[in-house]
N, C-alpha and C positions, 0 to 999 in steps of 0.2 A: 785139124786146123784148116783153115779156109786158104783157096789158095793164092799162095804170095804172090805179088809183082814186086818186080825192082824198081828201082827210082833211083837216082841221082841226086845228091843233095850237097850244098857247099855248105865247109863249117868250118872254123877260123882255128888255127893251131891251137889255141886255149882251149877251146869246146872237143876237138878232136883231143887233145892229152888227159882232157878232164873224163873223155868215156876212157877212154883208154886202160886210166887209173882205176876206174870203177868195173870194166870186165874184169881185170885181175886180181880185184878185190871179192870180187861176188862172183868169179869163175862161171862169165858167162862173156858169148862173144858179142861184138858189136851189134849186129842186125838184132840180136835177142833184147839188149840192151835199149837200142832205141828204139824198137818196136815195144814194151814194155813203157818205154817215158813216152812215146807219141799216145798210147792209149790212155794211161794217167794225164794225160794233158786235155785230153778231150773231155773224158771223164769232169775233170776238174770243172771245165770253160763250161760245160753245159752247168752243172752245179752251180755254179756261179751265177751266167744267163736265168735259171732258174729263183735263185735266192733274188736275184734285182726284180725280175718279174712279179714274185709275192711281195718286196717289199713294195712298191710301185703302187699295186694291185691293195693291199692293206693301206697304204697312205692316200689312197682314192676312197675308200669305200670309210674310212675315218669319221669325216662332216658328216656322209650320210647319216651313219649308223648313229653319231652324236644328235644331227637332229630327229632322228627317228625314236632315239633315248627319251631323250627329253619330251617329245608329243606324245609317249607312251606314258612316260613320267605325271604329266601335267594331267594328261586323263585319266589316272587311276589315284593318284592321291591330291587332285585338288582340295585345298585347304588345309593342308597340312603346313605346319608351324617354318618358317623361313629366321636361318638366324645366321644376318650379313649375308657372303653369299652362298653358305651353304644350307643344304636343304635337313630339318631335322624331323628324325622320323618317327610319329608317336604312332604308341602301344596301340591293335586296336580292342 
């Protein structure tokens, strides 16, 4: 294991009784316990930071890849039969 520092951290009677409950449920002490939820936490946030970046990233490139659809569309099967607005595709 890497090696620890200590830190200092205030945490409100709730939070403190709620690890409390949970080292003596999962027979583990405190420092294990919240060094354990601090990495699940990170873990988590990047995941996250991540998923918002691809969504982001995919609702940008969206219009593109739509107008790029359709320019590919229109030059490979010009004349092809249109019925309202959708496009219908005959045999060739």
């Amino acid at each position: 294991m890497a090696k620890l520092k200590r830190v200092v951290v205030g945490l409100t009677e709730e939070v403190l009784s709620g690890i409390d409950s949970l080292t003596q449920e999962t027979n583990r002490c405190r420092s294990t316990l919240i060094r354990e939820a601090c990495s699940f936490y990170i873990q988590e946030k990047r995941r996250a930071i991540l998923r918002e970046k691809m969504r982001i990233g995919y609702l940008e490139m969206a219009e593109l890849n739509r107008r790029l659809a359709e320019e590919l569309g229109a030059d490979l099967y010009e004349g092809d039969d249109w019925y309202g607005d959708e496009r219908v595709w005959r045999k060739a």
